[in-house]
C-alpha positions in Angstrom: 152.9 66.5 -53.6 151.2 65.5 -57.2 150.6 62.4 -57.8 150.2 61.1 -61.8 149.5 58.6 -64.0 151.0 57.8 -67.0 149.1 54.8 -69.5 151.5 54.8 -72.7 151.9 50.9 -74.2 155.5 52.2 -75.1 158.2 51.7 -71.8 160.5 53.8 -73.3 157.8 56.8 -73.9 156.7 56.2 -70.3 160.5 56.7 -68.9 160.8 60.0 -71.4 158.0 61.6 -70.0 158.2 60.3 -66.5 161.6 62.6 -66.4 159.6 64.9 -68.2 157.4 65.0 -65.2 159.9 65.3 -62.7 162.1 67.5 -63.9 159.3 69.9 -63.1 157.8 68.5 -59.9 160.6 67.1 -58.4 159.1 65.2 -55.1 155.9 63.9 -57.3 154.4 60.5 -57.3 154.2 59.1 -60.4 152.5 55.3 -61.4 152.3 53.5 -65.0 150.2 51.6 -66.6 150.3 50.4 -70.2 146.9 49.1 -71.0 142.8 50.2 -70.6 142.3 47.8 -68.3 145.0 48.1 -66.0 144.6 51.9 -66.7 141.4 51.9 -65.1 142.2 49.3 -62.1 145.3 51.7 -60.9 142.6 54.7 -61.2 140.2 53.0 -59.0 143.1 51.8 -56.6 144.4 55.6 -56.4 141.7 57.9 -56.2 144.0 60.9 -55.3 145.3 61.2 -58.7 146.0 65.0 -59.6 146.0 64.0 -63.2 146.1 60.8 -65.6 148.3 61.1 -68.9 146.4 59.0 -71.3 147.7 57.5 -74.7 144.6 57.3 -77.0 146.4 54.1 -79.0 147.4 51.7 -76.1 145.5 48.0 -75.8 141.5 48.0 -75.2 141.0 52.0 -75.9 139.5 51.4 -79.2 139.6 54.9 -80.5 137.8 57.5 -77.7 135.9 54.6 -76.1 138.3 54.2 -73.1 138.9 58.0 -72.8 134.6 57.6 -72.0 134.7 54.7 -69.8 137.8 56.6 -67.7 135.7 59.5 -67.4 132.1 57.7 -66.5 134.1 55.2 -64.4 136.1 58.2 -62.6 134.9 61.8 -63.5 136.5 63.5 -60.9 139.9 62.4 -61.7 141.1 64.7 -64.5 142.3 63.2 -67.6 144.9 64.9 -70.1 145.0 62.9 -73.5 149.4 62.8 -74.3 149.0 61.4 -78.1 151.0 61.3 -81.8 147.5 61.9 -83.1 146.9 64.8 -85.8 143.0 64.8 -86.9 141.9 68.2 -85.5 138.3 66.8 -84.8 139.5 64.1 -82.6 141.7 66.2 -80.5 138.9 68.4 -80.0 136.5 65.4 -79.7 138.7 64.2 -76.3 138.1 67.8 -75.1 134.1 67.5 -76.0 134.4 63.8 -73.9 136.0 65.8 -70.8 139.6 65.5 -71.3 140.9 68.4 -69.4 143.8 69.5 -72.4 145.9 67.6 -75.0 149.3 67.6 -75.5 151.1 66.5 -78.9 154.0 63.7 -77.6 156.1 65.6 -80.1 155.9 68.8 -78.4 158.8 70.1 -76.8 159.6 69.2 -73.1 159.1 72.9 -71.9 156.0 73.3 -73.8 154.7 69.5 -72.0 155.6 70.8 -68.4 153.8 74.4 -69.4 150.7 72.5 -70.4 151.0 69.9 -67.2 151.3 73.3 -65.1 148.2 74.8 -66.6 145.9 71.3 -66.5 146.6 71.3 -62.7 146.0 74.7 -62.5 142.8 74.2 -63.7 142.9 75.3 -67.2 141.9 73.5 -70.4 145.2 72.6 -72.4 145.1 72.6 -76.3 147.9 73.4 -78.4 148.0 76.9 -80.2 147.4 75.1 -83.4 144.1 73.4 -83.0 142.4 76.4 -81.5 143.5 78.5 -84.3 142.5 76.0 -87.0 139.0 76.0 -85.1 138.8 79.2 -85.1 139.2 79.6 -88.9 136.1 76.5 -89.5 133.6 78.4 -86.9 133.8 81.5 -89.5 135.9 83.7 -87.4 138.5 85.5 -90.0 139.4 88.4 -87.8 140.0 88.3 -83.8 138.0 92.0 -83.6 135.2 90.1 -85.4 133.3 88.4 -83.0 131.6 85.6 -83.6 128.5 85.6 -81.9 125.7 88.4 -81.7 124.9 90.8 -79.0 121.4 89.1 -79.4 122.5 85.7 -78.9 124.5 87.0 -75.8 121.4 88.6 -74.1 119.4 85.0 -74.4 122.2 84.1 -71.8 121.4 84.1 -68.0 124.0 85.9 -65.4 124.7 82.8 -64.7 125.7 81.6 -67.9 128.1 84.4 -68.6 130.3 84.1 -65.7 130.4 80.0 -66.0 131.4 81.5 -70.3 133.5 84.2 -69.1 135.6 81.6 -67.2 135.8 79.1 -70.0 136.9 81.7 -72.2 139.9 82.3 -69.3 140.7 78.5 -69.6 139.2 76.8 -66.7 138.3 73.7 -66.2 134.3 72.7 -64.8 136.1 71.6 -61.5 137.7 74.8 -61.6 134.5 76.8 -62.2 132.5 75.1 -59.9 135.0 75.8 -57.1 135.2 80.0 -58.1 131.4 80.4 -58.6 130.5 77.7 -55.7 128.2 75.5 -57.3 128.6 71.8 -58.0 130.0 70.6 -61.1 126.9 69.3 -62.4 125.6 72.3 -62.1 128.3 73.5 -64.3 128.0 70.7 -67.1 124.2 71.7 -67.0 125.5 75.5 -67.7 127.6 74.5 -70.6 125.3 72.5 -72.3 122.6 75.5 -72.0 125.4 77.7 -73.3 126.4 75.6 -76.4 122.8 75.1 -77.3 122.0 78.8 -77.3 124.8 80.0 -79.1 124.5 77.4 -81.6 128.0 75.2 -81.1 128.9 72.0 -81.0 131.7 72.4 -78.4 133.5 74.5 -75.5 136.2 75.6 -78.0 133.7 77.1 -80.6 132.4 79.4 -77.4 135.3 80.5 -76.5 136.8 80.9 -79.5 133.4 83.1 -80.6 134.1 85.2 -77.5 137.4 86.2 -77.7 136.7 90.1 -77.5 133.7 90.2 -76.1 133.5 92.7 -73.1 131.8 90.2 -70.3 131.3 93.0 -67.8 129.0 94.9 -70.7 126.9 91.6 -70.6 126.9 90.9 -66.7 125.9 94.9 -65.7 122.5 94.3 -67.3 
């Protein structure tokens, strides 16, 4: 049985996306909060969360500073960022401060339980919108025009492909550290090495950079 969070300041949003919620996962448990602070004491009171729906406007977040202190506090507990906000580099900014996917609130309901389904399936969530308007900035015009060289690919360890080839298949560090069995930590120390050599600021750029690229070419070397 899942077992969510919702922090919204707005009771009637809560109740909208509470039935959201179970209209999808009938038997779930689901809490609310409506603040940072109590946000952060129901966290540390339930750390079997499967995932925390977090408003970035409600009391005490001021702007991505209580989506950081959630995830220093609690990183374990995955956080999915459920907000009206538009500005493409913050969305993608929650994503760089290990939110686990963001959902627009006014997305439609199916497109909300889709994205819930893929957060707890381990996947990153980001609308279509914001990955295609990232890949336009990081230079990539054509989807058979990769962005990144064969050269840049080689300075990558084995190790570092698989931990890219599985962010480019939308999953989550947890998720990756689980399928290559290594520790998370391990993982965050992979991504950082992978951003750095291929010159990006953020998981999105990669994997929008290797959206053709044949991994297996890579990995046989």
């Amino acid at each position: 049985m899942h077992k969510f969070l919702v922090a919204d300041d707005h009771p009637l949003f809560r109740d909208a996306l509470v039935a959201v919620i179970r209209a999808r996962f009938e038997h779930c448990e689901i809490l609310q909060s409506e603040d940072i602070e109590r946000t952060l004491d129901t966290v540390k009171d339930h750390p079997d969360l499967d995932l925390v729906l977090l408003d970035l406007n409600m009391p005490g977040m001021a702007g991505l500073k209580g989506l950081l202190e959630l995830r220093n506090q609690y990183p374990t507990i995955p956080v999915a960022i459920i907000s009206a906000e538009t500005n493409k580099q913050i969305i993608l900014q929650t994503i760089a401060y290990g939110a686990v996917g963001f959902i627009a609130k006014s997305a439609p309901k199916e497109k909300m339980r889709e994205a819930f389904e893929q957060i707890l399936d381990g996947h990153v969530y980001l609308p279509a919108d914001i990955i295609r308007a990232e890949s336009d900035q990081s230079g990539v015009h054509r989807r058979d025009d990769p962005q990144f060289s064969p050269e840049m690919l080689h300075t990558l360890t084995r190790r570092q492909l698989l931990v890219l080839k599985s962010m480019a298949q939308g999953a989550a560090n947890k998720q990756i550290a689980y399928d290559l069995n290594i520790s998370e930590t391990t993982v965050k120390s992979h991504v950082s090495a992978i951003l750095k050599k291929l010159g990006v600021h953020n998981r999105i750029q990669a994997v929008v950079g290797v959206t053709n690229i044949d991994f297996d070419r890579y990995l046989k070397r």
